[in-house]
ROBADO-383554 format. One line per 8 residues: number of its first residue (from 1); their letters; for each residue x negated, y negated, z of C-alpha. Coordinates in nm, 3 decimals, always signed. Layout:
# ROBADO-383554
NUM) a) X/Y/Z ~ ...
//
This chain:
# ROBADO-383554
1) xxxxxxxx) +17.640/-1.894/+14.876 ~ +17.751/-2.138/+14.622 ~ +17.823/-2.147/+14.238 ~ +17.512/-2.374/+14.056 ~ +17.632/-2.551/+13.734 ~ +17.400/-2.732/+13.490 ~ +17.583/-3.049/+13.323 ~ +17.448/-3.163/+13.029
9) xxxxxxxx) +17.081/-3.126/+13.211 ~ +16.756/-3.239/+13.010 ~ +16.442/-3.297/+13.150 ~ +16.100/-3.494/+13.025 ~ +15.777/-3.554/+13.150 ~ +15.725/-3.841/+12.922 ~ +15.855/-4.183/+13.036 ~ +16.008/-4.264/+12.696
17) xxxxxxxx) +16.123/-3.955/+12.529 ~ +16.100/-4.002/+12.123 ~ +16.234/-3.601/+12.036 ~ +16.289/-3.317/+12.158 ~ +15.908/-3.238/+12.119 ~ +15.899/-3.453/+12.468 ~ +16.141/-3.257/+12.658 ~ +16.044/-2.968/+12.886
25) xxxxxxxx) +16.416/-2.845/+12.929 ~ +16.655/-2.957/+12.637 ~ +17.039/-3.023/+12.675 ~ +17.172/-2.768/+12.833 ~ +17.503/-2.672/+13.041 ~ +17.513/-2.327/+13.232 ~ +17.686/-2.160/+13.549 ~ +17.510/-1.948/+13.777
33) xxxxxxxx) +17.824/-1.766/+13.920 ~ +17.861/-1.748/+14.299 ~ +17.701/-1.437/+14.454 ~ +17.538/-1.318/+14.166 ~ +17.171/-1.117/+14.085 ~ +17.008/-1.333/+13.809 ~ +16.715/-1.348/+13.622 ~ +16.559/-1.640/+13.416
41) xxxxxxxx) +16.361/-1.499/+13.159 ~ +16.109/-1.605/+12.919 ~ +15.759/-1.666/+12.811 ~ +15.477/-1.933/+12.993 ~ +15.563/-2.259/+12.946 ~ +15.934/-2.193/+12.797 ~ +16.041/-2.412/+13.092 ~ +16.166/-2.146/+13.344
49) xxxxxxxx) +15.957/-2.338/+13.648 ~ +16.087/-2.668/+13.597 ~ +16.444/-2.586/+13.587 ~ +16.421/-2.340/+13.894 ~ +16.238/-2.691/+14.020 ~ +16.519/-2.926/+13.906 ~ +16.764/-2.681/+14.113 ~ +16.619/-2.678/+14.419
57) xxxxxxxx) +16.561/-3.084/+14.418 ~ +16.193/-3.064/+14.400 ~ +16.263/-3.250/+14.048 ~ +16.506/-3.490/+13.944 ~ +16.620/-3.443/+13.609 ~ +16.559/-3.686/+13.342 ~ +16.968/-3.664/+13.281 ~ +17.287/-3.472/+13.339
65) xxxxxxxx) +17.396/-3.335/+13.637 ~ +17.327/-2.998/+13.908 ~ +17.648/-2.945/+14.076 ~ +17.692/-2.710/+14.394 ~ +18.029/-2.531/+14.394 ~ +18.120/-2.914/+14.206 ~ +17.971/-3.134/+14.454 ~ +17.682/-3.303/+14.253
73) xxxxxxxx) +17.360/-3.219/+14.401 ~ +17.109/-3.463/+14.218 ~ +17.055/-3.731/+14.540 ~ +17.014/-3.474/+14.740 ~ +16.646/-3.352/+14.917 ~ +16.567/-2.970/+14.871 ~ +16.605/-2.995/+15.287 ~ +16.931/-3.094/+15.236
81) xxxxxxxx) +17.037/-2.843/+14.892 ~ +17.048/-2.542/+15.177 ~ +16.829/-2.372/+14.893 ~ +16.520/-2.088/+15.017 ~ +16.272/-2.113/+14.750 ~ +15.974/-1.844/+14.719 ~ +15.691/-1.948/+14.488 ~ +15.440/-1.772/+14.289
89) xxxxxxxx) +15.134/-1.739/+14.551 ~ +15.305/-1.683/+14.921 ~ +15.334/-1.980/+15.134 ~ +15.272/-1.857/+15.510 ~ +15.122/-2.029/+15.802 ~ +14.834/-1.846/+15.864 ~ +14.766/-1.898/+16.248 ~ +15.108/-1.785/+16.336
97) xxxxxxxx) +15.189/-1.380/+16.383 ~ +15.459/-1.242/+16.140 ~ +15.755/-1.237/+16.362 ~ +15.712/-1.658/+16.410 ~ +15.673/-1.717/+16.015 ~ +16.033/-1.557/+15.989 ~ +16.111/-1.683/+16.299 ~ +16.104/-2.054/+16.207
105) xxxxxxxx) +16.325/-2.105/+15.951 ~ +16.577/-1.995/+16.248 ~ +16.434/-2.161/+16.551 ~ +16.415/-2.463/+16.314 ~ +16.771/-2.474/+16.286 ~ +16.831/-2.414/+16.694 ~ +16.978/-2.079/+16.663 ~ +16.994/-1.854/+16.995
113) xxxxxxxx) +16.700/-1.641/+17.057 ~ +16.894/-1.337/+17.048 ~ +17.016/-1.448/+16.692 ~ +16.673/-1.532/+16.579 ~ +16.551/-1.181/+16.727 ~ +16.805/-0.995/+16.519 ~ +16.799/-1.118/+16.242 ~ +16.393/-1.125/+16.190
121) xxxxxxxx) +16.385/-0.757/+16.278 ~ +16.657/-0.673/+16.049 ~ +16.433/-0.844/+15.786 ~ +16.154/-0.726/+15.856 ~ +16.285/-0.384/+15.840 ~ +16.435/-0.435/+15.471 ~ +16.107/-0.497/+15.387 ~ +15.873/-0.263/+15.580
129) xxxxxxxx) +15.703/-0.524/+15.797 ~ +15.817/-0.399/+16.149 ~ +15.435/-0.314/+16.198 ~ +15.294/-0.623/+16.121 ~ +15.528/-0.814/+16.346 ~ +15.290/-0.914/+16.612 ~ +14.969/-0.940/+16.361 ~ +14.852/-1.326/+16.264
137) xxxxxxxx) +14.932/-1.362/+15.867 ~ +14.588/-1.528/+15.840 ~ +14.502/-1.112/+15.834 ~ +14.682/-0.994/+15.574 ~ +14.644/-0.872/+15.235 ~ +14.808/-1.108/+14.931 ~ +15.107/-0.869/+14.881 ~ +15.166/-0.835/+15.302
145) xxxxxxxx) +15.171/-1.223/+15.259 ~ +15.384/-1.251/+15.000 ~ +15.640/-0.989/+15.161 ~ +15.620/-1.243/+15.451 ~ +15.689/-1.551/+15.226 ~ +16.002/-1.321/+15.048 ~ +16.083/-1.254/+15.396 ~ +16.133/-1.645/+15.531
153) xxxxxxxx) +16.310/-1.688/+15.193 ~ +16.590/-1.406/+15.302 ~ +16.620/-1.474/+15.678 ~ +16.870/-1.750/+15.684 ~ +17.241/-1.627/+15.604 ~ +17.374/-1.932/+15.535 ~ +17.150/-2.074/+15.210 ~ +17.339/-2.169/+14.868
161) xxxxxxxx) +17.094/-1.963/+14.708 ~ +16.766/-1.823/+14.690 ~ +16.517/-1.889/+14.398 ~ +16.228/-1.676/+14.318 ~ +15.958/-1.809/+14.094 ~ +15.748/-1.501/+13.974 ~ +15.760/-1.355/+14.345 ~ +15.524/-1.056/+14.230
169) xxxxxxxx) +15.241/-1.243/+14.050 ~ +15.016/-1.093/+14.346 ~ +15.176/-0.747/+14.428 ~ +15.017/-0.481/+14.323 ~ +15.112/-0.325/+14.083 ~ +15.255/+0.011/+14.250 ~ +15.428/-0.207/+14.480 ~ +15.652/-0.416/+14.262
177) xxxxxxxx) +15.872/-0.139/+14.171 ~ +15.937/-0.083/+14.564 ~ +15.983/-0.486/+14.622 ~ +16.213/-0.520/+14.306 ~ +16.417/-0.278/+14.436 ~ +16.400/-0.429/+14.807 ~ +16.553/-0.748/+14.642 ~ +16.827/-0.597/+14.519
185) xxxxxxxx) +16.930/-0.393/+14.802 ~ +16.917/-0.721/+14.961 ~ +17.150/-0.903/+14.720 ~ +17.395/-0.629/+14.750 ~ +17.410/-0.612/+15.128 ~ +17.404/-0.968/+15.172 ~ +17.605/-1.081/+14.844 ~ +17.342/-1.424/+14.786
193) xxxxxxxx) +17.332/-1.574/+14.518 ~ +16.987/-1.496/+14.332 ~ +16.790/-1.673/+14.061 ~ +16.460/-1.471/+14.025 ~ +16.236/-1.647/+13.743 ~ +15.975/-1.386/+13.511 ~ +15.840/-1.371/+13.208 ~ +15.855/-0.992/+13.284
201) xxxxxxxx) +16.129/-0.782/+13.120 ~ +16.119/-0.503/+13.320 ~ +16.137/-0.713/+13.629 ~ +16.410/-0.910/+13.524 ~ +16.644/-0.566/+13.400 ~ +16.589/-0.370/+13.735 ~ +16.684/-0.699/+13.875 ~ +16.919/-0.887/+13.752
209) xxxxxxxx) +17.292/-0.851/+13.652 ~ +17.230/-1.104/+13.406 ~ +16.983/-1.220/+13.250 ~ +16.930/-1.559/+13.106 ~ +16.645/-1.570/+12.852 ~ +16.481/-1.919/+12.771 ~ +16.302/-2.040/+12.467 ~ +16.173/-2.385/+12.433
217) xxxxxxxx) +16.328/-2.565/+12.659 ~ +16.665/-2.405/+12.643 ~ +16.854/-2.095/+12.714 ~ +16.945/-1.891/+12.429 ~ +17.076/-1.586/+12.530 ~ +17.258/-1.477/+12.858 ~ +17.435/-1.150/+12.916 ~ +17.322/-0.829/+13.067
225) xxxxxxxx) +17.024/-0.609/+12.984 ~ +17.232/-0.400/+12.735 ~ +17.357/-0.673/+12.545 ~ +17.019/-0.844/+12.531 ~ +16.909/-0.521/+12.369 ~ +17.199/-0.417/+12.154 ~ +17.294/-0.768/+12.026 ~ +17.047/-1.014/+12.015
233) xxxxxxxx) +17.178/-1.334/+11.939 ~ +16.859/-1.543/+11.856 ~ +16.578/-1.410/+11.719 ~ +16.364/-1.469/+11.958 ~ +16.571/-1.238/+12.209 ~ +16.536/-1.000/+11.941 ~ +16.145/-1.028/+11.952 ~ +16.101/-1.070/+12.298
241) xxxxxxxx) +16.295/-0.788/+12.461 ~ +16.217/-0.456/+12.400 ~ +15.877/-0.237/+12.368 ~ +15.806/-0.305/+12.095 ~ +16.040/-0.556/+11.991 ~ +16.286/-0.587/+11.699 ~ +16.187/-0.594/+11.363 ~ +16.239/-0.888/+11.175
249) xxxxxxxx) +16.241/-0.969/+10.777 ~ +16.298/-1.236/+10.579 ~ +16.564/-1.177/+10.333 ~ +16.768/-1.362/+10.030 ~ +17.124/-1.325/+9.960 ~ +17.219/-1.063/+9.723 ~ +17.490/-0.866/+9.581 ~ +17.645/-0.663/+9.846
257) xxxxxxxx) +17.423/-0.790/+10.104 ~ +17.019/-0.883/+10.149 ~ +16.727/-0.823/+9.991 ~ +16.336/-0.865/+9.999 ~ +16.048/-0.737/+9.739 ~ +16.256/-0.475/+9.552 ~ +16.462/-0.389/+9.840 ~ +16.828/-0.393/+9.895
265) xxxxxxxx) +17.012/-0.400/+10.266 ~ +17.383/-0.288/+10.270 ~ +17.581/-0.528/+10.515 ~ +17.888/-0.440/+10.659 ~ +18.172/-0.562/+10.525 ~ +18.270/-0.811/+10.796 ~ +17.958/-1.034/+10.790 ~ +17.925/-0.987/+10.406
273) xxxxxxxx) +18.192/-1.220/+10.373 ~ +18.002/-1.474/+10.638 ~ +17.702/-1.465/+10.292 ~ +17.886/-1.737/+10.116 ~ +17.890/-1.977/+10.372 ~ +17.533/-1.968/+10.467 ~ +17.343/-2.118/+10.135 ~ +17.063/-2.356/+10.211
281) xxxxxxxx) +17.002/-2.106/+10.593 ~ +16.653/-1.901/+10.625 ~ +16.796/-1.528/+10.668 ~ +16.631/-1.267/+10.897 ~ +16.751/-0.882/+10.927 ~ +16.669/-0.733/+11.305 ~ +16.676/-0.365/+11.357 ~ +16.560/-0.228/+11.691
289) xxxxxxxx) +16.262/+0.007/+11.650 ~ +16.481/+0.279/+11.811 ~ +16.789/+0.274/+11.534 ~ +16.553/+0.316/+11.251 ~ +16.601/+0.632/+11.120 ~ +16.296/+0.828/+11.011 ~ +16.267/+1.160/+10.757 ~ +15.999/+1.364/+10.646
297) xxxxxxxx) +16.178/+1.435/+10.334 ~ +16.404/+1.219/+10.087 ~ +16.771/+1.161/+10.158 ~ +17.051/+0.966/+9.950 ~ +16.999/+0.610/+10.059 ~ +16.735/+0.619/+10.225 ~ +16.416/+0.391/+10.144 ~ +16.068/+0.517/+10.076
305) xxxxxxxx) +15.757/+0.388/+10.322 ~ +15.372/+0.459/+10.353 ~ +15.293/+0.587/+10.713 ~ +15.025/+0.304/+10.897 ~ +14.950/+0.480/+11.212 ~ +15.159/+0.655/+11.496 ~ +15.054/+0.604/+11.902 ~ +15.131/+0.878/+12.075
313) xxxxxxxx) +15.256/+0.715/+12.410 ~ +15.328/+1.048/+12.623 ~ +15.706/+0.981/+12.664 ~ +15.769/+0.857/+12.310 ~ +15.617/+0.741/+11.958 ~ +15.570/+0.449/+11.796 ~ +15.520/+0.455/+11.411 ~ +15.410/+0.191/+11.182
321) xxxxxxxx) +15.479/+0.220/+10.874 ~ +15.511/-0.036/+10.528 ~ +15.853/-0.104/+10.368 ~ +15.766/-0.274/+10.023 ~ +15.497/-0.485/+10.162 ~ +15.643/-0.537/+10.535 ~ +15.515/-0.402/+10.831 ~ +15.773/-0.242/+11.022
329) xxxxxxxx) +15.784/+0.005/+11.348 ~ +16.031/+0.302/+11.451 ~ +16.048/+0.450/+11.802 ~ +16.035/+0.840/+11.761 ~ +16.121/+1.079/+12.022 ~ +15.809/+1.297/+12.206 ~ +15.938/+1.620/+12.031 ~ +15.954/+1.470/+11.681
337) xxxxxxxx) +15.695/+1.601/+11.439 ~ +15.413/+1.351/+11.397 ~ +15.454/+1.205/+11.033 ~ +15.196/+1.162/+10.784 ~ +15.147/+0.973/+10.444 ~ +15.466/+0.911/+10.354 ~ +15.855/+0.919/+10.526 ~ +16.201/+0.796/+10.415
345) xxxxxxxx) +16.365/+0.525/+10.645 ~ +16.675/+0.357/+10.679 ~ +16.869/+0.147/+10.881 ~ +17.208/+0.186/+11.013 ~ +17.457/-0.105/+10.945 ~ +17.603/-0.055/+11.308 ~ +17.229/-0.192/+11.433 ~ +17.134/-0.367/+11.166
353) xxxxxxxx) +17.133/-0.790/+11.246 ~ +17.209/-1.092/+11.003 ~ +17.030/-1.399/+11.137 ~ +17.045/-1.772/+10.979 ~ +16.820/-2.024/+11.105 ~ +16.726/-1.732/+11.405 ~ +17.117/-1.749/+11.529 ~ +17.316/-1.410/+11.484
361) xxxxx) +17.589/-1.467/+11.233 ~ +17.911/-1.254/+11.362 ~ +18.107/-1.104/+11.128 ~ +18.434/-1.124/+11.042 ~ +18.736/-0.974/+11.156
//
């Protein structure tokens, strides 16, 4: 196992870099904390696969510095980084039975035969291949391969870390609960340090201890699952977590808070006093789709809105509606009354979000 530090790491495809338009991963430093569950999170093309590549030396960065527990990694071969990678599509060898594809990561290394026994059955067991064992991989299905390629990934005990990029692409889908799971029972017996890439949120929560969410080229937001979802610090966390994500309006500065169209949004009192100090900054307000508040009926302070359309999604709600001219959605329970024409909204200060130029502006103390 082994703590994996990024020092002011860029990377770019292009020769001569002009901007950071050219760059693929922008300045960035991070710690991936020894023994930990992480996921790398974020959208196609955000640059998740080319800084998983950077870490495990299949790329040398364009500058900065990967440093295992501080020893500086960047000369060294992936054979030599002590890294087990698994890719998207599973890399077996097809004319060899299951037992000898997680066999030779072992036998590579000259370990005993009992050793190499052992350990590929106690493998193979954590992830259900005990009867495939003796079966050539060239006949199995994608996912059976893939559990294979997962599985010569997690045989070795003695890797820095293991990297996952998109591990599930061809699971089924019934299957990837099971495997997610499998992964993390894995991480907790075995205490290895984890980096599992997705542009899946659910995969990445029921994974992942922390999550680290990228968004061109860079990592804006890492913390847990909760904090992802309760306090979004860029907007585009705010967008891209969450089912449906978090609404988002542009707003001006007003008297005793922010406003848009005819509308005026209390702040609290702590980042009220931040207002002054952001002139010349766009301004967004976020507000989850599950802290709107939604009534039938008028209420002191509350704001009135024409009903869109409601899906009925068996478990929950989701209701459109229009706020003075902005489209906007609330997450009602299954038991609540379906709405209809119009309903009274508002939006708790508590859950309610300030951003300037899509960063979260904390209030004051």
């Amino acid at each position: 196992m082994a703590e994996i530090r990024l020092h002011n790491l860029a990377h770019s495809y292009n020769r001569r870099p002009s901007g950071a338009e050219d760059y693929a991963i922008l300045e960035m430093n991070h710690v991936w904390e020894q023994g930990g569950a992480y996921a790398l999170l974020g959208p196609s093309g955000c640059g998740k696969t080319t800084l998983l590549n950077i870490i495990s030396g299949l790329l040398t960065p364009s500058q900065g510095e990967v440093l295992f527990d501080t020893k500086v990694v960047n000369d060294l071969p992936p054979e030599r980084r002590n890294i087990a990678q698994v890719f998207q599509f599973p890399v077996v060898y097809d004319t060899m039975t299951v037992y000898d594809n997680l066999a030779f990561p072992l036998r590579n290394q000259g370990q005993p035969a009992s050793k190499v026994d052992s350990r590929v059955r106690e493998i193979a067991e954590v992830l259900d291949l005990q009867a495939l064992l003796q079966r050539k991989a060239r006949n199995l299905t994608a996912d059976e391969k893939q559990k294979v390629s997962m599985g010569r990934g997690l045989v070795r005990d003695d890797v820095s870390a293991i990297l996952f990029d998109e591990p599930l692409t061809v699971i089924d889908p019934h299957l990837k609960w099971k495997l997610r799971r499998k992964l993390k029972q894995i991480h907790e017996q075995f205490n290895l340090t984890m980096i599992y890439v997705t542009h899946d949120q659910l995969e990445a929560s029921t994974f992942a201890d922390k999550i680290a969410v990228m968004h061109a080229g860079q990592i804006v937001q890492f913390g847990t699952p909760r904090e992802l979802f309760e306090r979004p610090r860029h907007t585009f966390v705010g967008f891209f977590i969450g089912s449906p994500g978090m609404n988002l309006i542009e707003v001006r500065a007003e008297a005793g808070g922010v406003g848009f169209a005819d509308v005026n949004l209390p702040l609290l009192p702590g980042v009220l006093r931040r207002l002054p100090t952001l002139s010349g900054k766009r301004l967004h307000v976020g507000i989850r789709p599950e802290f709107v508040q939604v009534c039938a009926e008028p209420r002191e302070g509350m704001l009135g809105a024409e009903v869109e359309h409601l899906a009925d999604l068996g478990t929950y709600k989701i209701l459109t509606f229009l706020l003075a001219g902005q489209r906007l959605k609330a997450r009602l329970a299954e038991e609540d009354p379906a709405p209809t024409g119009r309903v009274w909204v508002s939006f708790p200060g508590q859950w309610l979000m300030l951003y300037a130029d899509d960063l979260l502006v904390e209030g004051e103390e």
